[in-house]
C-alpha positions in Angstrom: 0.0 0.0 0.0 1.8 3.2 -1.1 -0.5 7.0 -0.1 2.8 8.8 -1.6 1.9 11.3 -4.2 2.1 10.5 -7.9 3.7 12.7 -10.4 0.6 13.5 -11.5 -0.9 14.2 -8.5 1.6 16.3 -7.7 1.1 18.7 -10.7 -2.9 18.6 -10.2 -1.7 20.0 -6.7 0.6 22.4 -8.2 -1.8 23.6 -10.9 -4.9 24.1 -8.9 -2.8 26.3 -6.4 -1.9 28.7 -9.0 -5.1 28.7 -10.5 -6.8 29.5 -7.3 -4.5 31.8 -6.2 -4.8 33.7 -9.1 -8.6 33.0 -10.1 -10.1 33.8 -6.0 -7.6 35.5 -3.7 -9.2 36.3 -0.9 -10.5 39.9 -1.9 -12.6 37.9 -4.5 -14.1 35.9 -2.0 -15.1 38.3 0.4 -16.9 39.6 -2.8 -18.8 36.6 -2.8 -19.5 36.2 0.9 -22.1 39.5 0.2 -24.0 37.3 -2.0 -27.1 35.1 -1.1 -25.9 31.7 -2.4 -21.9 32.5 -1.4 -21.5 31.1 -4.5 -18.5 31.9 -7.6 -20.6 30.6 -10.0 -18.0 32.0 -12.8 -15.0 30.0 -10.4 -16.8 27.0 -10.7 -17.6 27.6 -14.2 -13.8 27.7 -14.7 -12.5 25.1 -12.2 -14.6 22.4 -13.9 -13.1 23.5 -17.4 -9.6 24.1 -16.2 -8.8 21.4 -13.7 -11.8 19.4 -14.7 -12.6 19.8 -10.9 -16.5 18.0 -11.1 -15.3 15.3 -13.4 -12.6 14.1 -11.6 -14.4 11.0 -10.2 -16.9 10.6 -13.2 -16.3 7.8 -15.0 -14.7 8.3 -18.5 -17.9 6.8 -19.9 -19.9 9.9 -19.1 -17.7 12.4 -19.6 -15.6 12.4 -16.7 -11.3 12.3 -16.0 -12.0 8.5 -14.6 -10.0 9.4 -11.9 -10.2 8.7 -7.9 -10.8 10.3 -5.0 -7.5 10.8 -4.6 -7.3 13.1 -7.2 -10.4 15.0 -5.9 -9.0 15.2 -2.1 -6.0 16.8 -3.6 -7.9 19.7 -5.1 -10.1 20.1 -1.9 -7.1 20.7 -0.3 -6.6 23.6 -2.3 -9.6 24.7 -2.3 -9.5 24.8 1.6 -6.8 26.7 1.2 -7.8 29.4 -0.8 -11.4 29.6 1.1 -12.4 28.7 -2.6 -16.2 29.6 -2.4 -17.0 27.0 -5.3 -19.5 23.7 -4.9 -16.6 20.9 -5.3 -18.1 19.9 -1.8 -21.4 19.7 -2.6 -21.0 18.4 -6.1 -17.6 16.1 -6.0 -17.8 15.0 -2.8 -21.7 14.3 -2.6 -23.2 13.9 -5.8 -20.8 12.0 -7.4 -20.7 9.2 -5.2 -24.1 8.8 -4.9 -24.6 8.9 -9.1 -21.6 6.6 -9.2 -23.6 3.8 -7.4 -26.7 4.8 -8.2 -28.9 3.4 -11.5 -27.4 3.7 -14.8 -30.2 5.8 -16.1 -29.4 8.3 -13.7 -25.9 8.0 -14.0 -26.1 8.4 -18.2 -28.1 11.8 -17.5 -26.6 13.7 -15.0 -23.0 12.8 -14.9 -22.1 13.9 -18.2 -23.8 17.4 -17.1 -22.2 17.5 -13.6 -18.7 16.8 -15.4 -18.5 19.5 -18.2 -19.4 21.9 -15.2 -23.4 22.4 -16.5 -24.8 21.1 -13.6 -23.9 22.0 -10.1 -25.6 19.3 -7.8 -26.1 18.6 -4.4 -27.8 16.5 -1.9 -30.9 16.7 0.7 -31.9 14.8 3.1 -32.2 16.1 6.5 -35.1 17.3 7.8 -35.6 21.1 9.4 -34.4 20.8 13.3 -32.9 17.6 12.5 -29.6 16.7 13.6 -26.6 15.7 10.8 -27.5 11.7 11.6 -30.8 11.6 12.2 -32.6 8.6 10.5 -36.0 10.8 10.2 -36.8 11.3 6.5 -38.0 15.2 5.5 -40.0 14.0 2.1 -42.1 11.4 0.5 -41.8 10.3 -2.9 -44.8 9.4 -4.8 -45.3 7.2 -8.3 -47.9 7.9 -10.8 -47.5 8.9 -14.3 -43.9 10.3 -12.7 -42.6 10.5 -9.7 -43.0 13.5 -7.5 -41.4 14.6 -4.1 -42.9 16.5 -1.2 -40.9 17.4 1.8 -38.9 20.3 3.6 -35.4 19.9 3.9 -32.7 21.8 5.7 -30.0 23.1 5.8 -29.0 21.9 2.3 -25.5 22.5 1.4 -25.0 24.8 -1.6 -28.8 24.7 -1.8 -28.8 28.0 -3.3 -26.8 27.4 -6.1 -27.4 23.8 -7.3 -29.3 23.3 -10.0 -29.9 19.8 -9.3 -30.6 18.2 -6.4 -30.6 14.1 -5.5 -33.1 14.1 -2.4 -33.6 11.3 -0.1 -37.9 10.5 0.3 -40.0 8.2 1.6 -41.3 6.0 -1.4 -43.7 2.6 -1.2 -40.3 0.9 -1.5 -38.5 2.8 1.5 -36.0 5.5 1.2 -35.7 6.2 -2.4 -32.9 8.6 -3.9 -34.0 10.7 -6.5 -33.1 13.6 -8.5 -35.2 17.0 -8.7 -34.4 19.6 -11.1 -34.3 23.1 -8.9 -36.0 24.8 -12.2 -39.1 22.9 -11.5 -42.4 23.2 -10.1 -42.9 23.0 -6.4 -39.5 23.9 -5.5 -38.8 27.2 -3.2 -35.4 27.7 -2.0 -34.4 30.0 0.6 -30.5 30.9 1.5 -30.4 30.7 5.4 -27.5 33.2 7.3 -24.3 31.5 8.3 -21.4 31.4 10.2 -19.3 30.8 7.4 -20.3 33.4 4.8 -18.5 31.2 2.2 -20.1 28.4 2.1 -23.7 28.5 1.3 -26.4 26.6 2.9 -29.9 26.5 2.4 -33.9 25.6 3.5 -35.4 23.8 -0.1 -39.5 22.9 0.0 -40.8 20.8 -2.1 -44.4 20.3 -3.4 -45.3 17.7 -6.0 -42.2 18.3 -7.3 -41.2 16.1 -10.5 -38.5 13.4 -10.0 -36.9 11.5 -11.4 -34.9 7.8 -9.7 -31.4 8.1 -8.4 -31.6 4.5 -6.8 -33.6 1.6 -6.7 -37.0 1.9 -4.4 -35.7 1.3 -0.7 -32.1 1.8 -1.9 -31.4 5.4 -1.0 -30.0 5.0 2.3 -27.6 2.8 1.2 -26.5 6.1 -1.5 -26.6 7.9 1.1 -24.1 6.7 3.5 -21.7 5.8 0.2 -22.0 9.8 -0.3 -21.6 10.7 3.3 -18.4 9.0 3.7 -16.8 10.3 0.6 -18.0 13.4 1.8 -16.4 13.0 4.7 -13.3 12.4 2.8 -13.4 15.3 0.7 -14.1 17.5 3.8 -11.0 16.4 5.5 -9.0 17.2 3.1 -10.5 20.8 2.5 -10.0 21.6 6.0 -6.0 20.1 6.5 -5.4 23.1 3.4 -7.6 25.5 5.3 -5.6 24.3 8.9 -2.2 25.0 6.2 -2.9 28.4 5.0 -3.7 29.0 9.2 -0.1 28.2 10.2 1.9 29.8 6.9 0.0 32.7 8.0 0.7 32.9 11.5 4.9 31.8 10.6 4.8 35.0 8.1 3.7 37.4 10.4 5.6 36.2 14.0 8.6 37.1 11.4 7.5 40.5 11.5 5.7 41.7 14.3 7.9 43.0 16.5 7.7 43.2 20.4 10.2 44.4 22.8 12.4 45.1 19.8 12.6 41.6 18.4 10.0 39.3 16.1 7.9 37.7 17.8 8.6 34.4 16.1 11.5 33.9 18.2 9.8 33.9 21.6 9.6 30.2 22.8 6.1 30.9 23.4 5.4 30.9 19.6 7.6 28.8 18.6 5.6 26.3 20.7 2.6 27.0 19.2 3.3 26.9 15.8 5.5 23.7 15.7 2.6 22.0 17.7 0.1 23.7 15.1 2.7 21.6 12.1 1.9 18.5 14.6 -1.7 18.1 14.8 -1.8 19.4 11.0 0.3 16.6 9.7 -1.5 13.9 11.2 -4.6 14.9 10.2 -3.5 15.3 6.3 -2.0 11.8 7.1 -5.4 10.9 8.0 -7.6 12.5 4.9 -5.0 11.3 2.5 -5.4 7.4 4.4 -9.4 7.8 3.9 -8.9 9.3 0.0 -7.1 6.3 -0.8 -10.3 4.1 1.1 -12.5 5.5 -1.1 -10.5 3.8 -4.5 -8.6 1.6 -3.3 -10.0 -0.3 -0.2 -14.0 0.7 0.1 -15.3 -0.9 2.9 -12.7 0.6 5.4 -13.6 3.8 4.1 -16.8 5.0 6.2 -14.6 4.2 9.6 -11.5 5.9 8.1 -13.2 8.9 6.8 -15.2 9.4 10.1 -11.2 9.4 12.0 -10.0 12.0 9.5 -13.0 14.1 9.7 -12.8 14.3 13.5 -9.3 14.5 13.6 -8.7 17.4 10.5 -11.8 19.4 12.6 -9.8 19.1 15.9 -6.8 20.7 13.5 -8.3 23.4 11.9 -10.0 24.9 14.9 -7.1 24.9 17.2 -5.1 26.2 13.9 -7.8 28.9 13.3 -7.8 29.8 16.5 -4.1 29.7 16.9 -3.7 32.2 14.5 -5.7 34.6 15.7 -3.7 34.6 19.1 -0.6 35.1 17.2 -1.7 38.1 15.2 -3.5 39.2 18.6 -6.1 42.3 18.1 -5.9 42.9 14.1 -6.9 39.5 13.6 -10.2 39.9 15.0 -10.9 43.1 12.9 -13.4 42.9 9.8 -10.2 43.8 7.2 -8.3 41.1 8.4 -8.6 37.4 6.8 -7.6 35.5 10.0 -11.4 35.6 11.0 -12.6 34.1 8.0 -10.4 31.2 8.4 -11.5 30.7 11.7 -15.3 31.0 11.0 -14.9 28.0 8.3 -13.0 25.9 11.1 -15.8 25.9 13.4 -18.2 25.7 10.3 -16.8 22.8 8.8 -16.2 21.3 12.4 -20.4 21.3 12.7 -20.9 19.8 9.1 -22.4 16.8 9.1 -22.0 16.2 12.6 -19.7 17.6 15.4 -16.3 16.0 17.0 -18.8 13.7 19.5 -21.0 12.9 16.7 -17.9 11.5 14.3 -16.6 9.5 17.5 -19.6 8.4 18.7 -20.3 6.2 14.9 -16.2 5.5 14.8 -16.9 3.7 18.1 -19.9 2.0 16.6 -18.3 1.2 13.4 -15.4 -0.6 15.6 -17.5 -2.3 17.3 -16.7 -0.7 21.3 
């Protein structure tokens, strides 16, 4: 078993870091924070051109790079990085999986849309005042002449600016996945405020909505835990480059703030912090880049793997995050300053799909303790 980069893993890496630091530097994304959706539609437009961000994981068949998750961790890292406010989440790390082991129908229409960047999709399942886990489902799925979905769900991740969505419902079956066009009747979507103005979430209502099958009848919650994990996965890895561009910032400025006529970067004190900071960050990169290579290489060890590295790169970016704001001390807390936008993603992502309990509450149940 080798995790070590490839050549060409290495120059996706290396591309997608120019690309994003030259495409969405950070006084491009605060533009998009003032929008509803927090959404670069234009950035996503070009990411899924350029790096071929949404089709890395599609199948060649329909469009795609036929690539891994590997390939896909290695941009969210990136992308965590930059604050990229872009739907690779939503759309690589949940839709994609899900489609991928979902019907072939399904897979034939929507993948080749999702991978030439057409389509930005997402998923829905969780019921308004539900938590991340809950089993409750927020919709019911109905057959006649089509199938149609009613239901409430919330929040929905880049709800705003999907324009599909796969929704999980209640059919005569059980859980059904299915896909709803957010063009079509019945559907109302409503941006919700966040902590984390770059990342959008969303309430979306449904009402006789036309559908159209993801999965078999009764198999959606079996898509739905295959996208979770992957989610997971990609999450992970998006927050180890958000936990990075936390400590380069805090080592460039302890090299030039200056206190009692020295930097501060040579007191003990932040020495300390930093080195432990480069600690807890490269164990938890260790950790999304072991649950990456679950996802192609070794899938059933995948849900427990990706449930470690999510808890343990949330752990990372939050003391990170908060780490550098102590080192920059007041003007990181000030509105002009980026520090606080790193920090409000740490504790955003660090509530995604469950908090640090939640994630070692299923890793104990997945291990069997």
């Amino acid at each position: 078993m080798s995790m070590a980069m490839t050549d060409e893993q290495r120059s996706l890496r290396d591309t997608a870091r120019r690309f994003l630091n030259s495409v969405t530097p950070l006084e491009r994304v605060r533009e998009v924070m003032d929008t509803p959706a927090a959404f670069d539609a234009e950035l996503w437009r070009r990411m899924s051109t350029d790096l071929g961000a949404a089709g890395l994981a599609v199948p060649e068949e329909f469009g795609g790079a036929g690539l891994g998750f590997q390939e896909v961790s290695h941009l969210a890292e990136e992308a965590g990085r930059a604050l990229a406010p872009s739907a690779l989440l939503g759309t690589a790390g949940l839709a994609v999986p899900a489609l991928n082991a979902g019907t072939e129908d399904a897979r034939a229409a929507l993948l080749p849309r999702i991978a030439d960047g057409s389509a930005v999709a997402s998923m829905a399942w969780l019921a308004p005042g539900e938590r991340w886990h809950s089993t409750a489902t927020a919709a019911t799925a109905t057959a006649g002449h089509e199938w149609t979905v009613t239901g409430a769900f919330s929040p929905v991740l880049d709800g705003a600016a999907a324009t599909v969505l796969l929704v999980l419902a209640e059919a005569p079956g059980g859980p059904t996945m299915l896909a709803v066009e957010t063009g079509s009747p019945g559907v109302r979507i409503e941006p919700l405020p966040a902590l984390d103005q770059t990342r959008g979430l969303a309430r979306v209502d449904l009402a006789d909505t036309p559908a159209t099958l993801v999965s078999a009848p009764g198999a959606g919650r079996g898509l739905l835990g295959e996208a979770l994990a992957h989610a997971d996965a990609v999450l992970a890895a998006e927050m180890v480059g958000g936990a990075q561009a936390c400590l380069d910032m805090s080592v460039e400025y302890a090299k030039v703030r200056e206190q009692f006529g020295r930097p501060i970067g040579s007191f003990q004190a932040i020495k300390h912090k930093c080195a432990e900071m480069l600690v807890e960050i490269e164990g938890a990169r260790a950790m999304a880049r072991y649950a990456a290579w679950c996802a192609d290489e070794a899938p059933r060890e995948l849900e427990p793997a990706a449930a470690v590295a999510k808890a343990t790169a949330a752990e990372a970016y939050f003391r990170a995050a908060g780490d550098n704001l102590q080192i920059h001390g007041g003007i990181g807390v000030t509105w002009e300053h980026d520090a606080h936008l790193y920090f409000k993603r740490a504790k955003a992502s660090l509530m995604l799909f469950g908090d640090v309990g939640d994630y070692r509450r299923r890793i104990a149940d997945l291990i069997g303790i």
